[in-house]
MARBA-3410 file (N, C-alpha, C, O; in Angstrom, 1 decimal):
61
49.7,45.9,167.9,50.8,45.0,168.1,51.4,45.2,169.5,51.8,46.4,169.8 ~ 51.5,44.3,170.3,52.5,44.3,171.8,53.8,44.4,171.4,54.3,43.8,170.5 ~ 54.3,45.5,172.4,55.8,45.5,172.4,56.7,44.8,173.2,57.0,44.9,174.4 ~ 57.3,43.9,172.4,58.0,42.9,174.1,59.3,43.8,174.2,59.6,44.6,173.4 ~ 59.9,43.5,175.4,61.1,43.9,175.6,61.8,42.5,175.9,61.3,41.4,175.6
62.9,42.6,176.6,63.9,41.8,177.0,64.5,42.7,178.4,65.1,43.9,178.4 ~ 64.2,41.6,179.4,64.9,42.5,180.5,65.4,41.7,181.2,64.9,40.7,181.7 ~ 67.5,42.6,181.4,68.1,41.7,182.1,68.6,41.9,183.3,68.9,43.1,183.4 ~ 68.8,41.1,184.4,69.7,41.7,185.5,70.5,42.0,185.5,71.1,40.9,185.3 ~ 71.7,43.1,185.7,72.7,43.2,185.8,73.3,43.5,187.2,74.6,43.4,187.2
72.7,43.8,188.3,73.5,44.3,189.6,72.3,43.4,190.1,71.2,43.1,189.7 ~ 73.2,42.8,191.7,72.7,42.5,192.9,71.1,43.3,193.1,70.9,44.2,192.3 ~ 70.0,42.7,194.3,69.1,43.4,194.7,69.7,43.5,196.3,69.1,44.3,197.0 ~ 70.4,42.9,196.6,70.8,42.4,197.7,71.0,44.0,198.5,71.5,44.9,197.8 ~ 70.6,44.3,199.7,70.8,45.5,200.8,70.2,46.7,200.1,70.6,47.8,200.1
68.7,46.0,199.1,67.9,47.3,198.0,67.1,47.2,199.4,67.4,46.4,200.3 ~ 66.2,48.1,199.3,64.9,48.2,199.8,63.9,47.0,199.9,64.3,46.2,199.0 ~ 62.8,46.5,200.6,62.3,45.3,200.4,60.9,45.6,199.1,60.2,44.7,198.6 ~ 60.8,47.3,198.9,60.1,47.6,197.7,60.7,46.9,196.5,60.2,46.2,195.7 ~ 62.1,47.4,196.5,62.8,47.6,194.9,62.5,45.8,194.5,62.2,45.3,193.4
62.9,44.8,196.0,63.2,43.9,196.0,61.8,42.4,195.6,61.9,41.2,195.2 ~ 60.6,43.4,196.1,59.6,42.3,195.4,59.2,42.5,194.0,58.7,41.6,193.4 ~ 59.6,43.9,193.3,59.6,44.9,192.0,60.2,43.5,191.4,59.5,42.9,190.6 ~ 61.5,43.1,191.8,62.4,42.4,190.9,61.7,41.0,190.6,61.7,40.5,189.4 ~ 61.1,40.3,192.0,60.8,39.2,191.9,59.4,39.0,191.1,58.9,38.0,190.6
58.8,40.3,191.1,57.4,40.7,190.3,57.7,39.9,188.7,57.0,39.1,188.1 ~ 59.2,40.8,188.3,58.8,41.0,187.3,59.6,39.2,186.5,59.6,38.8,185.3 ~ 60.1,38.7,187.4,60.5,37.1,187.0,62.2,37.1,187.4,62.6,35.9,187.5 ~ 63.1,38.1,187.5,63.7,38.1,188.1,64.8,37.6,189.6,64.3,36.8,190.4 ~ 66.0,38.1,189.9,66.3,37.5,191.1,67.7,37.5,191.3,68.3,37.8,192.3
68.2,36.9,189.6,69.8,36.7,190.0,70.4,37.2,188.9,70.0,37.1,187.7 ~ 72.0,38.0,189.3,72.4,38.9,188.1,72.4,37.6,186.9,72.5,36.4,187.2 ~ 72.3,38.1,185.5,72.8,37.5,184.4,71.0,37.2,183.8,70.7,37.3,182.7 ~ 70.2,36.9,184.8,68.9,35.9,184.3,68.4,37.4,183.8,68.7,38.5,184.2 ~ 67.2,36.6,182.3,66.8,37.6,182.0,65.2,36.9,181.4,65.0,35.8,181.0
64.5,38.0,181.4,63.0,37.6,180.5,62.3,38.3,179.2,62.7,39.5,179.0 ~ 61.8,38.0,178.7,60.7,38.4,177.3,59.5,38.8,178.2,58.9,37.9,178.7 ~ 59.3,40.0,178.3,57.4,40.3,178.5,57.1,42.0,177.9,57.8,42.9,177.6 ~ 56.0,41.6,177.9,54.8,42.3,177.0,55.1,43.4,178.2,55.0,43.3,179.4 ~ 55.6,45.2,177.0,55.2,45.9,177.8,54.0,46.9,178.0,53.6,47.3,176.9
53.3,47.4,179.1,52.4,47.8,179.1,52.6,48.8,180.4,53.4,48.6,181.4 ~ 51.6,50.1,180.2,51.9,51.1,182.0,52.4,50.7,182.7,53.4,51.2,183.1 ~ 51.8,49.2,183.3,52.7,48.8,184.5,53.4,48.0,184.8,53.7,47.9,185.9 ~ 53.9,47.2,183.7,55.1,47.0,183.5,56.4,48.1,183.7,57.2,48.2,184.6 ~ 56.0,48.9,182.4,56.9,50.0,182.6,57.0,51.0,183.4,57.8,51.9,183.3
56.1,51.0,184.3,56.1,51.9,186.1,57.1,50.8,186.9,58.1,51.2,187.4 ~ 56.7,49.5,186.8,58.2,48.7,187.2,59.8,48.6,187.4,60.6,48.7,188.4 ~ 59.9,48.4,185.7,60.7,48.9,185.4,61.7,50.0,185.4,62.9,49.9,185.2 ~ 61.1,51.3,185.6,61.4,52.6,185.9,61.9,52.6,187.5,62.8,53.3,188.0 ~ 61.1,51.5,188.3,61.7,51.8,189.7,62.8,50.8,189.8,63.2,50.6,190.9
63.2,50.1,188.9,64.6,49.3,189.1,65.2,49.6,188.0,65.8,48.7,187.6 ~ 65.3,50.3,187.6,66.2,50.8,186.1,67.8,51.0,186.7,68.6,51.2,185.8 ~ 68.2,51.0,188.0,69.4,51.1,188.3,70.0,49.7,188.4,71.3,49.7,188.4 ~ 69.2,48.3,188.5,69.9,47.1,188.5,69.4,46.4,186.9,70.1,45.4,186.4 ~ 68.4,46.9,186.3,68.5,46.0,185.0,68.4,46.6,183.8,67.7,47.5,183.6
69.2,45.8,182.6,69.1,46.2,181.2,67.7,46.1,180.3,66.9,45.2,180.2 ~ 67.7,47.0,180.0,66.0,46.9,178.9,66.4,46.8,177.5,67.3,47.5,177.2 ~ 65.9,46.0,176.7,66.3,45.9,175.2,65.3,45.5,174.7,65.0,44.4,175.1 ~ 64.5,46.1,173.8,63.0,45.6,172.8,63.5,44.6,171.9,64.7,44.6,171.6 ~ 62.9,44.1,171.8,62.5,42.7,170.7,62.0,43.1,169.1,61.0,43.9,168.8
62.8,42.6,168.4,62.7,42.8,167.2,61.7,41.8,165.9,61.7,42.2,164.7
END
């Protein structure tokens, strides 16, 4: 079974790096508050790990 998560923005990307900043747009991301459903997997969550300072992660039940 896939594990989805739920991931949301909570902080600006604004004056991040232009890495952290396509990381965000990779992952559907962009503006604080917006958030998505996806399937996680390695690289997803190599992603996520490199912006874990601007967004919330919460699994799906």
């Amino acid at each position: 079974m896939s594990k989805k998560v739920v991931i949301k923005q909570v902080r600006s990307d604004i004056g991040r790096q232009p890495s952290v900043r396509r990381t965000i747009k990779a992952i559907g991301l962009g503006a604080i508050g917006k958030s998505r459903v996806i399937v996680s997997n390695d690289a997803v969550d190599g992603m996520l790990r490199k912006v874990s300072h601007l967004i919330e992660v919460t699994p799906v039940k």
